[in-house]
N, C-alpha and C positions, 0 to 999 in steps of 0.2 A: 323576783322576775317581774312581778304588777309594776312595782315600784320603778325599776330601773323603765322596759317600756313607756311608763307614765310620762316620765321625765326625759326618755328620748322623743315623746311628741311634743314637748313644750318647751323646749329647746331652742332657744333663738338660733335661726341661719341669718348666715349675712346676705346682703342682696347679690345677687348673680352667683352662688354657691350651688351647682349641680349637685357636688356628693358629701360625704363623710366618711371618716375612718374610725370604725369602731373599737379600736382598741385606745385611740384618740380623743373619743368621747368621755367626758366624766362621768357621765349617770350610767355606761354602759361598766364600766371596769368593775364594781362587783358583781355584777351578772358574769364578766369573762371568768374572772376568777373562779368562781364555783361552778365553770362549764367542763364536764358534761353532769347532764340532771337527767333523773330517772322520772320525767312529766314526760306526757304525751304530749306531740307536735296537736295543735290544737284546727283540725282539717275538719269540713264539716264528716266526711267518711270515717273520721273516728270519734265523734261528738255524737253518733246516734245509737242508740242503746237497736236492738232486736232479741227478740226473743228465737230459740228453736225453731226451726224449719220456716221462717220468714223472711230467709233469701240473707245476703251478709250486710252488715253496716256501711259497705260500700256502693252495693244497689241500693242502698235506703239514699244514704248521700244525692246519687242521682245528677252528676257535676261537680265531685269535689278535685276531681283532675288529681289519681292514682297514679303522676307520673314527674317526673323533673320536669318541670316547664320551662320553654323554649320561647315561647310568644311575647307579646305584648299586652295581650290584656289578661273560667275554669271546664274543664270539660274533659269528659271519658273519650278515648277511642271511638269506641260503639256509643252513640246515642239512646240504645233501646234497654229498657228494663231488664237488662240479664239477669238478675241475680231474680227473678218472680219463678224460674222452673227449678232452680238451686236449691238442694237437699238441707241446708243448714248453715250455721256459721262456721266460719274456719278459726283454726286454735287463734288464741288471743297472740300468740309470738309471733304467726304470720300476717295481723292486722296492726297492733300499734307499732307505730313509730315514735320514738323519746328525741328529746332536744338533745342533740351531740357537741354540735358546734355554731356560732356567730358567723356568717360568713364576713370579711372586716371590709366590703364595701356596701355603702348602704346610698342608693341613690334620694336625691330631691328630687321631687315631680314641681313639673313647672306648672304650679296651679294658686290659687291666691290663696289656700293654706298652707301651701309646701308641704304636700303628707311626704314620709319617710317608706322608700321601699327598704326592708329588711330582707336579708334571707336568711333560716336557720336550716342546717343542716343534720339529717337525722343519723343514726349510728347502722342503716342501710347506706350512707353516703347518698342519698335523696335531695336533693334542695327544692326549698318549699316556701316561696316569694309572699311576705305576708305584707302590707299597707297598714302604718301611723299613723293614724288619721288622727289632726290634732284639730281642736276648735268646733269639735262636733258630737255631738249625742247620738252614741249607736244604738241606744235601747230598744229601740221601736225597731230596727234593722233587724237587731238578736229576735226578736220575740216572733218578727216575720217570718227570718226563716225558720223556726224553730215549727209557726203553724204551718209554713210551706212546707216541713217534713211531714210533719203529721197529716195532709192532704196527698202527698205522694203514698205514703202506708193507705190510707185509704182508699186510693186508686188504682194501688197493686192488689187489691183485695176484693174488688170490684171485677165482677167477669169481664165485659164491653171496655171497660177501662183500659183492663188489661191488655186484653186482644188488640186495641188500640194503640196501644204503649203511652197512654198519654201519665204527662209527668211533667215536674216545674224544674228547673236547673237552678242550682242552690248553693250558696256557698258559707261558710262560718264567717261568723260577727263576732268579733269580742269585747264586750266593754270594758274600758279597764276602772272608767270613772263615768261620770256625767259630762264629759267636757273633751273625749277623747276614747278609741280604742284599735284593736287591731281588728283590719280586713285579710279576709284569707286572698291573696291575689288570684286573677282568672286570666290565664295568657289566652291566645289566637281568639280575643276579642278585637270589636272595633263598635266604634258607634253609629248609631243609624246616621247620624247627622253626617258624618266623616263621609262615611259610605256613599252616600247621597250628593252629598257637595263636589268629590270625586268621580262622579258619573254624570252630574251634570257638567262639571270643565271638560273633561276626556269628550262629551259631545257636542261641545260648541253653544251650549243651554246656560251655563251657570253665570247667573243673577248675582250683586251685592247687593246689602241690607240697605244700600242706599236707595237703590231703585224701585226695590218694594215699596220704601217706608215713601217714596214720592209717592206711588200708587195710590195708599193709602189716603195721602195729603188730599190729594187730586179730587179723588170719590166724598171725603167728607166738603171739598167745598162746593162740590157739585148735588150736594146732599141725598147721593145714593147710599144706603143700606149696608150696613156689616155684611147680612148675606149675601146682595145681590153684588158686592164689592169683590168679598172671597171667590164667590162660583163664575161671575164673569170676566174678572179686572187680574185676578190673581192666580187662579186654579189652572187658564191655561198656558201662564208662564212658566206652569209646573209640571209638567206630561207626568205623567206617572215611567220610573226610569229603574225603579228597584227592583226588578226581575233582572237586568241584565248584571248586578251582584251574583245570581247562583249560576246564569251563566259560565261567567267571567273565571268564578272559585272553583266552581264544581263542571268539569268541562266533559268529563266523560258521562254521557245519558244516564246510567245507572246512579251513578254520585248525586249526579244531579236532583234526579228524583227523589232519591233517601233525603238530602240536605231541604229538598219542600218541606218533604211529607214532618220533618223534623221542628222545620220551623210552625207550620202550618197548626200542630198539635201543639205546641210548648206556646204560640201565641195564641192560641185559644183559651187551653189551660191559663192563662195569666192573666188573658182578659177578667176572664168569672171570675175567679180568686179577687183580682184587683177590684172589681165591681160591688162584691160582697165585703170587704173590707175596708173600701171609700179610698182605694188609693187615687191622688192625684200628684200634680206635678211631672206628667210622664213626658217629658219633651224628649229630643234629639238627640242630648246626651245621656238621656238614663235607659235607654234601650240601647241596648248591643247586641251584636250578631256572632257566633261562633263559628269564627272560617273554616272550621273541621266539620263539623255537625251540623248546620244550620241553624243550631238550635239560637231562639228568642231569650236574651236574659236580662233583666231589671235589674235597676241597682237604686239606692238611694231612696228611704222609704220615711222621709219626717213626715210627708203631708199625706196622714191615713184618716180614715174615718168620718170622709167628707170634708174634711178641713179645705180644700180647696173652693167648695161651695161658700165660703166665706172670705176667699180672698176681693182684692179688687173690682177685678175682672174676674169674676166667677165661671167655675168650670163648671158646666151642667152636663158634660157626656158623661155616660158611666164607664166608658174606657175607650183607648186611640185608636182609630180604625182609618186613617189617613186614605186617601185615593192610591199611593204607593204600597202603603200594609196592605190594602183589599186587592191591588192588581199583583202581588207577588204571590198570591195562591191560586193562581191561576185560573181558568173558564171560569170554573164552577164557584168562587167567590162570591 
């Protein structure tokens, strides 16, 4: 199974090749062969062990998305810790899912590694959309979320925490090597950038990189300030526009509010976490939004442990808190 995956991420595509047929692949045909296998589908909701009356492996998960996915980009129905008032675990038969079947279309993502979406299908008749990422070391990803579970168990255990519902949204990393592994995919995702760029065109606002980067030009030869360049030259071509996202998603008052209160905690939660652990690298595309839940989720975790304090241009904030993150939670922000 290592083996064939391995060799489905390193797989030369031709240029302009959208998809693949799995039974058409060579590295994939001994894996068809000996399909079905008695492994478990490899979800973070069933990667996490629990013990007796500490709620099931599925509230542990906390976003492994317990359902066939529908979307485009992982995430429960309910966003809230259910499983913290739950008597126990449930029998092992009603929790694991095992690899059944290949599904035999496997798309290319149009990205400059071409990772591979896969879908395996479990013997629930489940499909469960997993990401090849090839040309990349997931280690640091795996070991994240592995401490992101272990902060969500210590969160559920925590009185105020609880009562809060606060929690990180998490999904399975698998490495297969040093140079490639599987992501568990996460649909009714989008990215903040997307999000943004979309709300400024729909209002008549949205800017090309070309006009900023003139702004820029302008202020350094006029020999104004990084700062005073950002807060006056640049910050108000940029109103703050990311509240009208829950809006927009979440249109009935009630919805609306849960999809804050959801964001509002899960980007807190991620701040500190990210703070204490030196994550940087956090731009546009590695934040995403859950159009179901509101919930905040991170992806993409090589530059940890301050490592960005050593790039370039060094990052000195201890986490993103942009004028649009601060005005989408509202007054009291």
């Amino acid at each position: 199974l290592f083996r064939s995956l391995s060799e489905l991420c390193d797989c030369p595509v031709e240029k302009g090749c959208r998809a693949l047929q799995a039974p058409a692949v060579p590295c994939l045909k001994p894996l068809l062969r000996r399909l079905p296998l008695q492994l478990m589908v490899p979800l973070q909701a069933q990667l996490q062990s629990f013990l007796p009356g500490e709620g099931t492996a599925v509230d542990t998960a906390l976003g492994s998305g317990r359902r066939s996915p529908g979307g485009d980009g992982v995430g429960p129905t309910s966003p809230t810790a259910a499983g913290v008032a739950s008597g126990g675990a449930p029998p092992a038969e009603q929790l694991l899912e095992t690899i059944q079947q290949v599904a035999p279309h496997i798309d290319i993502l149009n990205s400059l590694q071409k990772p591979r979406k896969l879908t395996i299908l479990t013997q629930k008749g489940v499909a469960y959309p997993f990401l090849c990422k090839p040309k990349d070391d997931l280690r640091k990803d795996s070991r994240l979320m592995e401490f992101c579970a272990m902060v969500n168990r210590l969160l559920r255990k925590h009185e105020t925490a609880r009562r809060r519902s606060l929690y990180l949204r998490t999904y399975a990393v698998i490495p297969l090597n040093d140079e490639c592994g599987l992501v568990e995919w996460v649909p009714d995702l989008s990215t903040f950038r997307s999000i943004c760029d979309g709300l400024y065109q729909a209002h008549g606002k949205y800017l090309p990189s070309t006009r900023i980067k003139a702004v820029h030009e302008g202020c350094d030869r006029q020999k104004i300030s990084k700062l005073d360049t950002y807060l006056h030259h640049v910050l108000p071509l940029f109103p703050p526009i990311f509240y009208r996202w829950f809006i927009d998603t979440f249109p009935q008052p009630s919805q609306w509010f849960q999809a804050r209160l959801c964001y509002s905690r899960t980007m807190a939660v991620w701040s500190m976490v990210g703070h204490v652990v030196g994550l940087g690298d956090r731009h546009g595309e590695n934040l995403l939004m859950d159009s179901r839940t509101g919930d905040a989720v991170h992806v993409d975790f090589s530059c940890l442990f301050d490592k960005g304090r050593t790039l370039d241009v060094p990052e000195c904030v201890p986490f993103r808190l942009t004028p649009n993150l601060s005005d989408a939670l509202g007054i009291t922000a």
